[in-house]
N, C-alpha and C positions, 0 to 999 in steps of 0.2 A: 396519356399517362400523367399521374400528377406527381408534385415535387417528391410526394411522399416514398411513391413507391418506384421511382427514377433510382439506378443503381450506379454505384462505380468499384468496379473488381467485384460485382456482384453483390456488394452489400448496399442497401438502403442511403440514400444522402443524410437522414436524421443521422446515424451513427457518427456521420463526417461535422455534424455540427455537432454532437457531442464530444468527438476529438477534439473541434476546433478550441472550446471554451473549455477543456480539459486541459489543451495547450496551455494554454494563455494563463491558469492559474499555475500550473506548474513549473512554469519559468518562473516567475515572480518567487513558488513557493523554494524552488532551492538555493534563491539571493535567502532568502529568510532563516534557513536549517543552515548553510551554511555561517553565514551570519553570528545566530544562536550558539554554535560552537566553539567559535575564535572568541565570542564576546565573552561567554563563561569562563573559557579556559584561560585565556588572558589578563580577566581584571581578580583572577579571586587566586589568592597564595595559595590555600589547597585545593590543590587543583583535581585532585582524585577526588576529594567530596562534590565540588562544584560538576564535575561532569558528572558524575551518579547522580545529584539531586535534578539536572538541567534532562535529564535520560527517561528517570522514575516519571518527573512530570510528564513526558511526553508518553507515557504508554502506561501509568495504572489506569489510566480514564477509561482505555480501549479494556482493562480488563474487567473492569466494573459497566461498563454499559454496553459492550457489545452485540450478549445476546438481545436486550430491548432494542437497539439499533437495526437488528438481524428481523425481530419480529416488524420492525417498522418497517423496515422494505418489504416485507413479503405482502403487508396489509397497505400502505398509504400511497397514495401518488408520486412518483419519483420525482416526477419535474419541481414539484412544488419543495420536496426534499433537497436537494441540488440548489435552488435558487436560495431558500432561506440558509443551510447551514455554508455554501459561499459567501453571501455577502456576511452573513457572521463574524467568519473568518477574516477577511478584511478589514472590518473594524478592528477586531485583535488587533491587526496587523498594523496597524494605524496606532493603534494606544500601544504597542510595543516601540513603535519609531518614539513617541513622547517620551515615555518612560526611558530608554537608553539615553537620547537628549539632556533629560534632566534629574532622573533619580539612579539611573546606572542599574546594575545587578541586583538584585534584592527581592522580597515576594513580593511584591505589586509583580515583578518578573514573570515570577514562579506560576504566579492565578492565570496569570493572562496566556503561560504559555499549556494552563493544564484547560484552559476553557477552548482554546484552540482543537487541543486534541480530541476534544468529547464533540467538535464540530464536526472534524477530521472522519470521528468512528464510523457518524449516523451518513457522512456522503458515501465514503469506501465502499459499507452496505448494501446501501444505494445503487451506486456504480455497478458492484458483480451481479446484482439482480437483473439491472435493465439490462447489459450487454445482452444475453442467453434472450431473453424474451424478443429481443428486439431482432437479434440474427437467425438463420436457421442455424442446425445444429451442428449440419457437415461443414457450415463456414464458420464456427465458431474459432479453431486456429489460425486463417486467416487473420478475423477480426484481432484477435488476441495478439496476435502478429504485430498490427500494425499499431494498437495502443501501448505496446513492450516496445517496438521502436521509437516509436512517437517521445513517450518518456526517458528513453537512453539519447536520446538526441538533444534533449533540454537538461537532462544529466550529464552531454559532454560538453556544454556553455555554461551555463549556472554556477556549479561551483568556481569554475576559472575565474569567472566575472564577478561573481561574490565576492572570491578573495581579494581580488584587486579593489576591489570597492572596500572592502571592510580595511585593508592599507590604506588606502590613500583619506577615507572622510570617515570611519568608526562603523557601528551597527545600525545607523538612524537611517541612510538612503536607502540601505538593503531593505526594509519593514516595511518604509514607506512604497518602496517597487512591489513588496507584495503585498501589501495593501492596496495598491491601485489594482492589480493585477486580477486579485480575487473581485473588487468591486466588477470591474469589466468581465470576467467570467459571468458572474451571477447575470447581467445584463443578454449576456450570451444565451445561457440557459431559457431565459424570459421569452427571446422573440428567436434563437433559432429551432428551441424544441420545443414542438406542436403541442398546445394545448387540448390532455384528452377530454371527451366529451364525459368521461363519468368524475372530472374535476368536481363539475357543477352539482351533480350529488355529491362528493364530498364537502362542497363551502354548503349548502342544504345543512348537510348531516350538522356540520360544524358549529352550529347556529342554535344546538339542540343544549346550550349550557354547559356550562359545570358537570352536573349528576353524568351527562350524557359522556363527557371526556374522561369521564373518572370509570364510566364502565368500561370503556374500550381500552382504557390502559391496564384494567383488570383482563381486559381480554386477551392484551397481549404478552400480558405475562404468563399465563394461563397455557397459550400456545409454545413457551419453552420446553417445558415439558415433555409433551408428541415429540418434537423435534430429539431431544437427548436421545430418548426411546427408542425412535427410528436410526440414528447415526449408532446407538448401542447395536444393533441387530444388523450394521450394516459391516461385513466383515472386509469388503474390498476399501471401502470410503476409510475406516481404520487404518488401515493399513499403510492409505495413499496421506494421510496426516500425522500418524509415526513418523513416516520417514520425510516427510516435508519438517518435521520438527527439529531436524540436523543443522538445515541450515536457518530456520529461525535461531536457535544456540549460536552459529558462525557469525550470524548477521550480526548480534548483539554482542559477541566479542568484538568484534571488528571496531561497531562505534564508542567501544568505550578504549580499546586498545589503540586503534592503528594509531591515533593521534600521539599516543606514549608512544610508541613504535617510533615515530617517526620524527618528534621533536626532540626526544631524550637520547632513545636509544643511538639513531643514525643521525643524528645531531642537526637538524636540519631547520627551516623558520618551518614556524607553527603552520603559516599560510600554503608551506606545500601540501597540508592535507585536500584543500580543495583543486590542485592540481592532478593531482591520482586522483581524486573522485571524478574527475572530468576525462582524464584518460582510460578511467573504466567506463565511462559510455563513450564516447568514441568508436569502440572495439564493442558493443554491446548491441550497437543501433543495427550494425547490418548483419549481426547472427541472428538476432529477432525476424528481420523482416527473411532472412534464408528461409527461418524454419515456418514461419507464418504461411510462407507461400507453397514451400514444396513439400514439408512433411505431412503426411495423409492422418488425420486423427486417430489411424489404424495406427499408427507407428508411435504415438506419446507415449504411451506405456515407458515401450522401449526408451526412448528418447528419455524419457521423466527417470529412471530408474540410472542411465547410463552418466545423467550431469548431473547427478548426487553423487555416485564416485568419484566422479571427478573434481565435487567443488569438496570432497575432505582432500585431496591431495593437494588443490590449490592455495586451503588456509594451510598446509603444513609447511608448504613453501614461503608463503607469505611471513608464517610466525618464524621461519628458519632463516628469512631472507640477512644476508650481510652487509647488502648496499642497500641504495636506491636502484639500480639496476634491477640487481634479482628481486625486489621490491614490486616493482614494473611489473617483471614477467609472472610473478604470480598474481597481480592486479588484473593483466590482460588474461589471462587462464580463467578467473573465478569471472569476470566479464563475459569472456564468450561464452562460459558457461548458463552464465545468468539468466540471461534475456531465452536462450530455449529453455531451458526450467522452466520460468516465470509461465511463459506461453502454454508447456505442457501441463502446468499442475494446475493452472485455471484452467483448460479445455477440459484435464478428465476429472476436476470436479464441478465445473456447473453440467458434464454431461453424465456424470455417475449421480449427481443425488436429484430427486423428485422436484420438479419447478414448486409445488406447494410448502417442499420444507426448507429450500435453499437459501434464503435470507438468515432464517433460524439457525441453522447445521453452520453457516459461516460463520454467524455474530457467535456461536458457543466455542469454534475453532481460533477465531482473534482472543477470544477472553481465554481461552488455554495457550495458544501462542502467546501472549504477553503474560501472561502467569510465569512459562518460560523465561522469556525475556527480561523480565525483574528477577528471578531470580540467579542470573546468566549476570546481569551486572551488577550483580551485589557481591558473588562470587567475584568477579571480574576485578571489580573495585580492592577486595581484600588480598587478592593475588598479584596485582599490580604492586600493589605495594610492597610486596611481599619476595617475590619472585621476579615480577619486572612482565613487561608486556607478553614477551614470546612466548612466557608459560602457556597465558590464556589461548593466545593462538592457534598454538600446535595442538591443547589438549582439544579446543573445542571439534579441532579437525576430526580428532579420533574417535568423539563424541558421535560427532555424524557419522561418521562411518558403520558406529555401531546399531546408530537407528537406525539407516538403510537395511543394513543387513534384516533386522529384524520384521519393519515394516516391509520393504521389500518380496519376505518370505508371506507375509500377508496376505498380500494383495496376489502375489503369484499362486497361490495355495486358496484362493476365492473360490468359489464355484460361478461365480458372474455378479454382474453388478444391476444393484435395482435399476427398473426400468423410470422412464420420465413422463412428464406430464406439456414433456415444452410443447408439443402441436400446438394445443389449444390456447398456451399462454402465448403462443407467436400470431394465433389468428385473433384474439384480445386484443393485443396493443396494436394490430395493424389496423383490426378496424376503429381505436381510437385515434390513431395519425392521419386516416383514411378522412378524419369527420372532425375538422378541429372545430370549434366553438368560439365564440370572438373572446380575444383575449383583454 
């Protein structure tokens, strides 16, 4: 048997080096997001504008390039996708350490953290493409399992240790950890995932000019299109992105609010925000790998439908909270909730929409999700000010509630869900890891 097709928990060892170097930038990357936060909110007097501007930067990028992102995973090599917008990012991450050192907050900031994000969009894309192709379909939960733990586990170190870092020496060590971090990922990417054999037609193809790249970027635009088309006709896949849109709205009050929440309202240092971030994965890491392991794909549905009621109850709590205590307990609620969400709404949609349109259908769902989400904190922004954190909170709870409801009815009222194309895109990529090519 060769390394390629050697399993543990049944899945393939490739997926275990793609966790690996997933790791490894995602520690690094929440020294950095945490980082970003305390550094905005604390060197700039208005502090409602600096978080909205420090916010918008980090997600119009995602809403302007995601569909071409989305087309780019469906068409180009992953691996080769993965290595370049990684090390990318580390560089940022490196001209951000500089930049806080000697020029402070300002838009050298600003570029450096919007070119991050457009790094950010085209990996993500990446990422939900290859899982699905790479695992079968009944172990897709599993897998998703264990990448939603994997991540709530570097979510309950990261921020703790960011904030203590950003105490004790500013925002320059935290950059510079994720700048090494991501460099050492990309590195990862290089030599622990196989190089496919239809690489070397793409560096061929590549070779073909200008005229030749300028047609395939025609070409990928081209295929947005199909894709709308097919998610317009697809009345379950609607339904299951309605009501996942509750808590993209929650998620976005959250980061522009809880910090107001929690340094103004319950008077607290700024730096406990990355200590509830860290106490929300904690409590995050072992409901993921619960439901990873035992919930049957037959049961997300349910399971996806039943921790959207629950995470509007838990922002109601959160925006109503009096202490740090009841703070907590709805921190730990919207957590355990979290991590099986996460898990259910990527199994039933990389297993509801078509392996040839799911790059697509995603990149057009991030550019509607962050359309959302600009617009959730700019709201946010004007309500803060206005009304004070808890407004945002509580309403956005009730927000969600009401798209469950409605998406909910959706998806339950489908007559079934389009069929897929993964067989053949599982026996593709296995016979490219089957046949690596010298790298």
């Amino acid at each position: 048997m060769t390394p390629q097709h050697r399993t543990i928990f049944a899945l393939p060892l490739t997926f275990f080096g793609f966790l690996m170097a997933v790791a490894v930038s995602d520690l690094g990357d929440s020294f950095r997001l945490l980082a970003l936060d305390l550094w905005f909110y604390e060197s700039s007097t208005d502090k409602e504008g600096a978080r909205l501007t420090l916010l918008l930067a980090s997600v119009i990028p995602a809403l302007l390039v995601a569909p071409l992102a989305g087309a780019v995973a469906d068409r180009f090599d992953l691996r080769r996708t993965f290595i370049a917008t990684t090390a990318l990012r580390g560089i940022i991450s490196l001209g951000l350490a500089a930049v806080a050192h000697s020029l402070g907050v300002g838009e050298t900031a600003i570029v450096l953290v919007v070119a991050s994000a457009v790094a950010s969009v085209f990996f993500t894309s990446s990422a939900f493409v290859f899982v699905p192709r790479l695992v079968k379909q009944n172990l897709l939960p599993r897998a998703n399992g264990i990448l939603e733990s994997m991540t709530w586990a570097l979510a309950a170190v990261g921020p703790a240790a960011g904030a203590l870092a950003f105490a004790a020496w500013g925002p320059a060590p935290s950059f510079l950890i994720d700048g090494a971090s991501f460099l050492l990922s990309a590195l990862l990417f290089k030599y622990v995932l196989v190089k496919p054999v239809k690489e070397v037609t793409d560096q061929r193809r590549a070779r073909g000019g200008v005229r030749q790249l300028a047609r395939e970027f025609g070409e990928l635009l081209q295929g947005v299109g199909p894709a709308a088309a097919y998610l317009a006709s697809h009345r379950y896949a609607l339904g299951l992105l309605l009501a996942s849109y509750g808590v993209t709205i929650t998620a976005a009050a959250n980061s522009f609010s809880l910090i107001f929440l929690i340094a103004v309202d319950l008077q607290l240092p700024a730096e406990a925000f990355g200590l509830v971030l860290s106490w929300n994965g904690v409590v995050a890491v072992v409901a993921a790998l619960i439901v990873g392991f035992i919930v049957r794909a037959s049961g997300m549905q349910t399971l996806y439908l039943a921790c959207l009621g629950l995470f509007a109850v838990a922002q109601i709590i959160i925006g109503l909270a009096p202490n740090l205590f009841i703070l907590i307990i709805g921190v730990a609620l919207s957590a355990l909730i979290n991590a099986p969400y996460n898990v259910a709404v990527t199994t039933l949609f990389q297993t509801s929409i078509a392996d040839e349109y799911l790059g697509r259908v995603e990149g057009l769902d991030v550019s509607v999700d962050n359309a959302l989400r600009i617009g959730t904190l700019i709201a946010a922004a004007a309500a803060v000010a206005t009304w004070g954190p808890r407004s945002v909170l509580v309403v956005s709870g009730i927000v969600a509630l009401v798209l469950l409801i409605v998406g909910g009815a959706l998806m339950l009222r489908s007559t079934g869900r389009s069929g897929t194309t993964r067989k053949s895109a599982d026996r593709s990529l296995t016979d490219d890891l089957a046949n690596p090519s010298d790298s």
